[in-house]
N, C-alpha and C positions, 0 to 999 in steps of 0.2 A: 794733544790728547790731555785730559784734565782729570778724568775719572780713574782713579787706579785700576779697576778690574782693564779697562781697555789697555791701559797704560801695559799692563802685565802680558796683554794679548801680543801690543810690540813686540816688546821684548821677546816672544817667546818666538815669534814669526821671526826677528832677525835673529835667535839663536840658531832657528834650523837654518836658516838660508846663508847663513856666516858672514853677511853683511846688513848695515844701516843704509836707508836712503832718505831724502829729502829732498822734493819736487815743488819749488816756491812754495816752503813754509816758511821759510826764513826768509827770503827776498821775492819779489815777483821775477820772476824770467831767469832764477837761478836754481840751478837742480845739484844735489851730492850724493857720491857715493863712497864711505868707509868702510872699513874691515875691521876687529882688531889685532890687536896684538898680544903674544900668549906669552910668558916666562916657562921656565922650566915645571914649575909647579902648575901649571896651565890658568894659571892667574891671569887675566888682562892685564895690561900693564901701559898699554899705548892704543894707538890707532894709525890707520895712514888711511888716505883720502881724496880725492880730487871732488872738483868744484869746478864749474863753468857753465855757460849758457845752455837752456836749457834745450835749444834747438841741437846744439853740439853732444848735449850727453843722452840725450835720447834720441830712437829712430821710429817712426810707427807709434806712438804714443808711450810706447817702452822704452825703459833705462837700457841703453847698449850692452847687449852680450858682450862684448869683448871688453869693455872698462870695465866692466863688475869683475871677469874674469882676473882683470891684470890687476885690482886692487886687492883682490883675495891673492892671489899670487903672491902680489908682495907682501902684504900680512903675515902668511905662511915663510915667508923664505926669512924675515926678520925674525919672528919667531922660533923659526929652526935655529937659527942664528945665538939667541937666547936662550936655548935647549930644552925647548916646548917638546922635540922631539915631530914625528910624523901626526898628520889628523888629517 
C-alpha cells in the first residue's frame, strides 16, 4: 500500500479487527498473522505473531480462525500482564 488514504483504510481495518495479516506480501508462499500489544496506558508497545506457510495458516482461502484467535489471545493476556487492563 503506497497511497496514504489506503494506507489509512489498513489501519483502520486492523484497528477493528485487533490484528494485522500478510498473505505473500513479504515472501511468496509465506502468510502472518500479529496482534499487538497494549501497556497500561493502552499504548502499543510490542506485538506477537506467527509466520509460516501459507498452506499451514490458511484453510479455504482464509487465515485460520483459530491462529488468529490464539494470537489475539496472547496479545491480550501480555497486555493484561502490562496492566492494559480488560478490552
Amino acid at each position: 500500500v503506497v497511497d496514504p488514504e489506503a494506507f489509512e483504510g489498513v489501519l483502520d481495518l486492523t484497528r477493528a479487527r485487533g490484528y494485522a495479516s500478510d498473505v505473500e506480501e513479504t515472501w511468496e508462499g509465506i502468510a502472518s498473522v500479529a496482534a499487538p500489544i497494549h501497556d497500561r496506558r493502552r499504548m502499543p508497545v510490542g506485538a506477537v505473531g506467527i509466520t509460516g506457510a501459507v498452506e499451514r495458516v490458511r484453510r479455504e482461502g482464509e487465515l485460520r480462525p483459530d491462529l488468529i484467535a490464539a494470537v489475539r489471545d496472547c496479545a491480550r493476556a501480555v497486555s493484561r500482564d502490562l496492566g492494559a487492563g480488560r478490552f
